[in-house]
ZADO-1210 file (C-alpha; in nm, 4 decimals, padded with zeros to 6 digits):
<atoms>
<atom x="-01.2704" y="01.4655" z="-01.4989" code="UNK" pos="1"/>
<atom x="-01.0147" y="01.4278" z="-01.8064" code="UNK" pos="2"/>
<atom x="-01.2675" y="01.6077" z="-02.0142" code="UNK" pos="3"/>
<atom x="-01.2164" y="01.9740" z="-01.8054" code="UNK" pos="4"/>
<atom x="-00.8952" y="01.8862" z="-01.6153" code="UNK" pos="5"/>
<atom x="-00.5765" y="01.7180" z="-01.7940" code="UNK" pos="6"/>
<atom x="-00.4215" y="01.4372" z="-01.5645" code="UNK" pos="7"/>
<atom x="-00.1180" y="01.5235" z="-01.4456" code="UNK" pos="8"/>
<atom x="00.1763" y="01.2508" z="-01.4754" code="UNK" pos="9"/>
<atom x="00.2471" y="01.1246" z="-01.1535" code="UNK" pos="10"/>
<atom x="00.5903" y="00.9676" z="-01.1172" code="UNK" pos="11"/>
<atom x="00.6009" y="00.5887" z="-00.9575" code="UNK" pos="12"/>
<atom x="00.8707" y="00.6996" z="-00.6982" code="UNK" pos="13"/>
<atom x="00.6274" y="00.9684" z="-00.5807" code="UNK" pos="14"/>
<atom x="00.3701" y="00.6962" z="-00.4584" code="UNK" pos="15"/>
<atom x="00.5931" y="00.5173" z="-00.3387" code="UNK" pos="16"/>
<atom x="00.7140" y="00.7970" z="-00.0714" code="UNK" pos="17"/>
<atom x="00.3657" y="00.8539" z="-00.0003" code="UNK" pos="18"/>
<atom x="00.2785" y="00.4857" z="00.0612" code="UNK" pos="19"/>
<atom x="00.5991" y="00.4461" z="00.2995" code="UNK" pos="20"/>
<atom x="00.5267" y="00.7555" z="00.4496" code="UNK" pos="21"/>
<atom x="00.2221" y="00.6659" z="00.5791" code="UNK" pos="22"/>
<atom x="00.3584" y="00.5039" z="00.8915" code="UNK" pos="23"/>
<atom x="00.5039" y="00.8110" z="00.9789" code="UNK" pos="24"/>
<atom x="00.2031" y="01.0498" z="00.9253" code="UNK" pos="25"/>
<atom x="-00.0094" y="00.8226" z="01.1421" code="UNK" pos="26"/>
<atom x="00.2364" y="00.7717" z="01.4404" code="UNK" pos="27"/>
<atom x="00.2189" y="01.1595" z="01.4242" code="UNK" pos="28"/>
<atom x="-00.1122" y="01.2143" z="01.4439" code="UNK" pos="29"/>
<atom x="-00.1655" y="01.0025" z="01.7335" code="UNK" pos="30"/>
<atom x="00.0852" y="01.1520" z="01.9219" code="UNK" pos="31"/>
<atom x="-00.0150" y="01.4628" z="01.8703" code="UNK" pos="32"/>
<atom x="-00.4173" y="01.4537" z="01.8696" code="UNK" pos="33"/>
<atom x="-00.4723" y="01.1122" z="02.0025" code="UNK" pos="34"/>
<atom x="-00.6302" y="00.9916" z="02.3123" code="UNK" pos="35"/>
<atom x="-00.6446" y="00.6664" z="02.2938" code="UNK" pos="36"/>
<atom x="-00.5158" y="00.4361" z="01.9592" code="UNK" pos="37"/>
<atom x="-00.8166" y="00.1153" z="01.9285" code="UNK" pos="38"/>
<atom x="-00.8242" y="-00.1271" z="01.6272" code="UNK" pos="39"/>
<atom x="-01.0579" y="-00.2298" z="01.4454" code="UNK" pos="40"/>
<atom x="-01.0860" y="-00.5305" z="01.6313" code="UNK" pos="41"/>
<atom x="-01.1180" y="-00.3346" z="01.9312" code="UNK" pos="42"/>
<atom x="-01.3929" y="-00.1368" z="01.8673" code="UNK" pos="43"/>
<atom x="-01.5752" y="-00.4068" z="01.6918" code="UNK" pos="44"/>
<atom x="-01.5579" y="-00.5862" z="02.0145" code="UNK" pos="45"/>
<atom x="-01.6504" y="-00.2496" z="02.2329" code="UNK" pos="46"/>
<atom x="-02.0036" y="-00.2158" z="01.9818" code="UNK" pos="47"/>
<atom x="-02.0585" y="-00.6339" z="01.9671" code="UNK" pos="48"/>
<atom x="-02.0331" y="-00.5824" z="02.3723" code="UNK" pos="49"/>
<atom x="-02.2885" y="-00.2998" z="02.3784" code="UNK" pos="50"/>
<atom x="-02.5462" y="-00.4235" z="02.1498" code="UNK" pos="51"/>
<atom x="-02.5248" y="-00.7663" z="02.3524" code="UNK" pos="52"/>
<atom x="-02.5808" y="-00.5525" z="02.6833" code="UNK" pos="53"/>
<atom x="-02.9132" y="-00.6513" z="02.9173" code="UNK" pos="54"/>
<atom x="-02.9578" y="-00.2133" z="02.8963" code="UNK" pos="55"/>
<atom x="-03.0096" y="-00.2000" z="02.5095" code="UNK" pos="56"/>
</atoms>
């Protein structure tokens, strides 16, 4: 993308406000458009229990 678009410099202490802020950003967006908050374990376990189901 260098070739059409020149890389902007993108100071360290910007990531790193991003990266901590990410916490923050997610705790927001379930509160605000979330249901219900699974894991990844969670849901692994929900689809492992369905596929394992007498019905499928």
């Amino acid at each position: 993308m260098e070739r059409w678009v020149l890389q902007q410099t993108f100071p360290n202490w910007d990531s790193l406000r991003i990266m901590n802020a990410r916490h923050d950003h997610l705790d927001w967006m379930h509160r605000h458009f979330a249901e219900k908050v699974l894991t990844g374990s969670e849901l692994l376990a929900e689809v492992d229990a369905a596929d394992s189901s007498p019905d499928s």
